[in-house]
Structures are given as structure tokens and as C-alpha cells.
C-alpha positions, -999 to 999 in steps of 0.1 A, spaced: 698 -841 -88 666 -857 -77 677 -848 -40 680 -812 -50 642 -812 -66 631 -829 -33 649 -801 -8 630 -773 -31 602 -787 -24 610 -791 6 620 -754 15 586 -747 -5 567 -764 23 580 -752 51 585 -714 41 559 -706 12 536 -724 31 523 -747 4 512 -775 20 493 -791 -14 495 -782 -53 456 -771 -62 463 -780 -98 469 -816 -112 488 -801 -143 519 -792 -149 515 -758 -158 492 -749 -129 513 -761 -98 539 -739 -119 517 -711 -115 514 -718 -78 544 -721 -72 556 -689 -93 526 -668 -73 540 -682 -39 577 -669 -50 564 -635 -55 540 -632 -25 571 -643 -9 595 -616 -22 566 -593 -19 566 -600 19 601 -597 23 600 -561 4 580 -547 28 604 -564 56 631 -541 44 605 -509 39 594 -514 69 627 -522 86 611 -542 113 625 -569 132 590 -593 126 596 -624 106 580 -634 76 560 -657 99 545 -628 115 541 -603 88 520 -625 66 500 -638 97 496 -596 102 483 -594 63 458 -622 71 443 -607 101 446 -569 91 434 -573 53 405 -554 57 420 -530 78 435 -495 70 470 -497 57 481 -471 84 468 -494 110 491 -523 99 516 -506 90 521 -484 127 519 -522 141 552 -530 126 571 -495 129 567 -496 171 577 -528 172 613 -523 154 
């Protein structure tokens, strides 16, 4: 069991790209964690919407860098290059 806890955490790490809890309670790495999960599943939505080849990798590094961008601007990025 405890391996299982330490391979979520794990995964959490490397893919949600949490690299430290902000929170020393409970209840707020919880919400971190929670927040990560949806951003995640958020990212991977607009994966399928967009029906793009990128990888999650490159889609939120594309969010970071276009945020204050137009959404058409970000959004004709990842269409030409599926």
C-alpha cells in the first residue's frame, strides 16, 4: 500500500508538475493537488478539441507563453501543426 501512495506521488511529480506542496496542512496540499488534477484534465480536453498531435508538455508550455495572447492566436498554433 505505502508503495502505491509513493508511485502517486510519484506520477504527480513528473506529470502535474508539482515539484513542492505550498501548504503544510492537510487540507491545502489536498487542494493542490485536486486543482493540479483538473488543470490537468482541462489540458487534456482541449487535446482532444483540438485534435493536435502536441503533448501535454507542449500545450501547457503554449498556455504559459500565449496567456496574454488572443485565443485565436493559440489556438491556429496547434490546428497547423496536427
Amino acid at each position: 500500500m505505502i508503495w502505491q501512495i509513493e508511485l502517486f506521488f510519484k506520477y504527480l511529480k513528473q506529470n502535474l508538475t508539482i515539484k513542492r506542496l505550498y501548504s503544510q496542512s492537510e487540507q491545502g496540499a489536498m487542494n493542490q493537488v485536486i486543482l493540479t488534477l483538473i488543470a490537468t484534465l482541462l489540458t487534456y480536453l482541449v487535446k482532444i478539441e483540438l485534435n493536435t498531435t502536441a503533448t501535454l508538455f507542449q500545450l501547457k508550455r503554449a498556455f504559459h507563453y500565449l496567456k496574454f495572447e488572443s485565443v485565436n492566436q493559440w489556438l491556429d498554433q496547434f490546428r497547423s501543426s496536427s
